[in-house]
Each structure stands twice: as C-alpha cells, then as structure tokens.
C-alpha positions in Angstrom: -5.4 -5.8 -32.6 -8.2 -6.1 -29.8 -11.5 -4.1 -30.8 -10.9 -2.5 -26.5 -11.4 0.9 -26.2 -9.5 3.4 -23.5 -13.2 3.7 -22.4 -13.4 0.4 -21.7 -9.9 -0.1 -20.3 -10.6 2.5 -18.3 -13.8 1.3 -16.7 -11.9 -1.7 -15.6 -9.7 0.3 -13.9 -12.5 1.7 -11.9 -13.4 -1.1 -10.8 -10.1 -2.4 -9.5 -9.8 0.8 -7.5 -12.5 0.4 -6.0 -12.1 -3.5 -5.1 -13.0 -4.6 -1.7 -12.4 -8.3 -2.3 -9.7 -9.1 -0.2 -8.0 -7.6 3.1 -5.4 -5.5 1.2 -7.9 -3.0 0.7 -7.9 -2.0 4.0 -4.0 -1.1 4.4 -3.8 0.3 0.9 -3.4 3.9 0.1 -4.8 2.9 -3.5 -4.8 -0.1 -6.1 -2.5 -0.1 -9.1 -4.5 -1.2 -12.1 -2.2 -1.2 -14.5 -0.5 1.7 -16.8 0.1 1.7 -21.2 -1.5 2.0 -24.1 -5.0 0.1 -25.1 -2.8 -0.6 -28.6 0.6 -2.4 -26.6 1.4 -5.4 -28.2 3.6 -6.2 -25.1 2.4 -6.8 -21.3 4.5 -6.7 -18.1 3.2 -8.6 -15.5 4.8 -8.3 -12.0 3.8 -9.3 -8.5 2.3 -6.2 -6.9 2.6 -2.8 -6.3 5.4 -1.4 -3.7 5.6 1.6 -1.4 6.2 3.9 -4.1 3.3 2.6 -6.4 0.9 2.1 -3.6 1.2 6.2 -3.2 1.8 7.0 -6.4 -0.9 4.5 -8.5 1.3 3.6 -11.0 3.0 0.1 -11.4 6.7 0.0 -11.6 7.7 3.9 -10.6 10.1 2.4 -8.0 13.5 1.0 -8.2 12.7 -1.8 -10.2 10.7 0.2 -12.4 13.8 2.4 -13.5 15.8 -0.4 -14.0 12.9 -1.9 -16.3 12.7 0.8 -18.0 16.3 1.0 -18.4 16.3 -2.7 -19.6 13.4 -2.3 -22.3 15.6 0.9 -23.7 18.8 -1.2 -24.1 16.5 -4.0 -26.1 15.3 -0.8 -28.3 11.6 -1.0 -26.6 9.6 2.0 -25.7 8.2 1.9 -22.0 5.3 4.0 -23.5 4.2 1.4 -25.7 3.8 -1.4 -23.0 1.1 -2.3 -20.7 2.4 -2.8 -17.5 0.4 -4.2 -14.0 0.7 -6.7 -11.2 -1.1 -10.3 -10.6 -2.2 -8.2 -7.5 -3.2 -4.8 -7.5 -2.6 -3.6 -4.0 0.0 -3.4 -2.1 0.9 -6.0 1.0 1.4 -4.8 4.4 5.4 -4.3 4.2 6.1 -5.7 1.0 5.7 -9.0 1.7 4.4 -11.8 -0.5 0.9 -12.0 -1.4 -1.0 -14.9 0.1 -2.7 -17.2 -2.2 -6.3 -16.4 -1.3 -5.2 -12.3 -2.4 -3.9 -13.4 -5.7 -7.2 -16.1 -6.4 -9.5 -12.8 -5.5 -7.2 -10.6 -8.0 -6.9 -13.0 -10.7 -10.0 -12.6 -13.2 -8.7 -8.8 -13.2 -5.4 -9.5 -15.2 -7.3 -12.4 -17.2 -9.7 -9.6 -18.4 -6.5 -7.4 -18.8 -5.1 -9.8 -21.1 -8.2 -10.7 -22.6 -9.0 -7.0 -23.6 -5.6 -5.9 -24.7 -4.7 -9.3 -26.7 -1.0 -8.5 -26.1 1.6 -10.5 -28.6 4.1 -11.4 -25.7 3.9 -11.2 -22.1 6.6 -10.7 -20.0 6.4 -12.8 -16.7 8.4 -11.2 -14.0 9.5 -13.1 -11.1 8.1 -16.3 -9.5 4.9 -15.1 -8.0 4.2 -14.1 -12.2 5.2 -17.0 -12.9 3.6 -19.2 -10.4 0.3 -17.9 -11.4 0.8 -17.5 -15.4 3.0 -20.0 -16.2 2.5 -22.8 -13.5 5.3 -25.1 -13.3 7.0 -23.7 -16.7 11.0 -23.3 -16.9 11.0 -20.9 -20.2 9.3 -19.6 -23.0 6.1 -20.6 -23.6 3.9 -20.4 -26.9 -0.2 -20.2 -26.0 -1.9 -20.2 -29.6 -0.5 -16.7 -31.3 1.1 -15.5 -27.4 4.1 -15.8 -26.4 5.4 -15.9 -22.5 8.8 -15.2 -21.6 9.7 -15.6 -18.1 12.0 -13.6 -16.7 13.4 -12.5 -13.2 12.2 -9.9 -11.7 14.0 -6.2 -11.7 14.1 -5.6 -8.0 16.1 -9.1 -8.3 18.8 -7.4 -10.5 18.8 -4.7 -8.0 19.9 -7.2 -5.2 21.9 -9.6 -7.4 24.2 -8.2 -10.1 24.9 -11.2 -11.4 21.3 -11.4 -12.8 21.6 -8.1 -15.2 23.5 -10.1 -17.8 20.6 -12.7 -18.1 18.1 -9.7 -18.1 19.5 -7.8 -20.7 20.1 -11.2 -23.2 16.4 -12.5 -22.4 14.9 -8.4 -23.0 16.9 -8.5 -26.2 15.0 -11.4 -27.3 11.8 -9.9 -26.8 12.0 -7.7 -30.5 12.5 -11.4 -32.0 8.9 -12.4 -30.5 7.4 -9.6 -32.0 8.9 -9.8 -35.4 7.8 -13.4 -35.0 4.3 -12.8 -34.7 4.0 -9.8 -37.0 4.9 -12.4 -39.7 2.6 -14.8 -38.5 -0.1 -12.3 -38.9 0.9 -10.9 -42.1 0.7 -15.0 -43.1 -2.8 -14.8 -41.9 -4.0 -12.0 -43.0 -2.4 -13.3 -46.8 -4.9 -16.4 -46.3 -8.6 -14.5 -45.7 -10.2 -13.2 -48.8 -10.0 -10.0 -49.7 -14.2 -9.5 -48.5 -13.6 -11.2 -45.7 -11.8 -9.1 -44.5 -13.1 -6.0 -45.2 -14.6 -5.2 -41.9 -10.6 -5.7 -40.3 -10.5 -2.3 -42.1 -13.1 -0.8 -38.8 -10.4 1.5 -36.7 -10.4 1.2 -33.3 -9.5 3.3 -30.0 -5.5 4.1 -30.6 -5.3 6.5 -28.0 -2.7 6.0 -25.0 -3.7 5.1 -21.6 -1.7 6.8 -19.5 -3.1 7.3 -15.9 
C-alpha cells in the first residue's frame, strides 16, 4: 500500500479547491476533489462533477452516483472503500463536456491522485475517462501491477437500459482483479528476504477520508 497519509491527501485537496487554472473556476460553486479512503485499493474516475456535486463537493452524489453505488453493492463492493473523482474537478457551465485545454490544466491533479493512493484497479467511466486514461484502448488494460477496466458511464445506464446488463457483468469482474493482484503481491512479497523486508512492517495512515 502507498506510504500517503490523509494529511497529505488532504492537502491536495486544498489545493484543487482552490485552483484557478482554467475558466471553470469562475462559474463553479466549488471543485470536487475527490472522496474515499487514503487505503482504497480501487479508484473511480469519471468526467466531472454535476449540479448536484458542484453544490454539494462530493463526486458522484447525483443520479449516477446512486446507481454506482447500487452497481458496486450487487458486485459485493463497499462504496466506502473506494476512491472516487473526476478527470476534471469542476463543474462545466450546463453540464456540457469539458474542453480539452480544461482537462490538460486538470490532469497532473488525478496523476498525483493515482500516484499517491497506488490504487490496484481503476475504473474508467465513460469516454472522456477513457479518452484521457486509456487513449485509444477498447478494454481492459494491464499497466505494470494496475489494472484499467473501462466501463460506461452510470448516467449512461440511466438513459439507456440496455447498458445495465453490461454494467453489472463488467462490475462483477472487478473482485476478480483484485483477487488477481492480491496473489500477485502475496508472490512478491514470498520472493524478498525476510530483512528486506522488515521495514514493509512501518504502518501507515489507515484512516478514511471522507470529506
């Protein structure tokens, strides 16, 4: 697990809110840094926040939110114990797409996010995700020890319930990626001496972030 603190997870979410970097700041009510656990071996990435999250300063407390929520239950995952954020952090005037030059001035936020939390699988959700994580990618991709799963986005199923099927078969797979690289660190961790790795044995930060 990542040696992050909430202290340090925290700090960066100071700074996102108070982000200046692009034109959104100037129609937001407030950015959306992101919401879970310092410990979540699982990240949600979306495309940005929504009315709801814009006023509220969480991601995914909206529709689509429920319905992830709703979706992670049915694959036997805990909402709690995921990070979840955007590839932008505030919201566009009427919900429309981000422009490129908004997501290019967002983007070293989520690579810090990822590089802090070292999450085993990221969930891509939707095309604007997946455009700038996963760059003309049709499925599941393997990074080193990370695994990206693409998958469309909630407020897609919410429009389109011919999607939920998909969603629910792809979510379900999700555990399998997990158990999958708990082995492959178990097979690690069965290679290092046992000095070497004495100083794994440090505890870090497990308390939840929950903004």
């Amino acid at each position: 697990m990542p040696a992050t603190t909430t202290e340090e997870l925290l700090e960066l979410h100071g700074r996102i809110r108070e982000c200046t970097a692009c034109p959104l700041h100037k129609t937001r009510i407030q950015a959306v840094p992101g919401y879970g656990p310092v410990t979540a071996r699982i990240m949600a990435v979306g495309e940005g926040p929504g009315e709801t999250e814009d006023r509220e300063g969480k991601p995914f407390v909206g529709a689509a939110g429920q319905l992830l929520t709703r979706l992670l239950e049915s694959a036997g995952l805990d909402r709690r114990d995921i990070y979840i954020t955007n590839i932008i952090k505030c919201r566009p005037p009427g919900n429309r797409d981000p422009e490129a030059e908004e997501v290019e001035a967002c983007s070293h936020f989520l690579d810090e996010q990822v590089s802090m939390l070292q999450p085993d699988v990221i969930l891509v959700l939707g095309r604007h995700a997946l455009s700038r994580l996963l760059p003309g990618a049709g499925g599941r991709v393997r990074r080193g020890e990370r695994v990206y799963v693409p998958l469309y986005h909630p407020a897609a199923a919410l429009y389109n319930a011919t999607l939920m099927d998909t969603l629910e078969a792809d979510m379900r797979r999700v555990r399998e990626y997990l158990a999958d690289a708990e082995a492959e660190r178990s097979r690690r961790a069965a290679a290092v001496p046992i000095g070497a790795a004495a100083d794994d044995a440090a505890s870090t930060d497990q308390l939840a972030l929950f903004e």
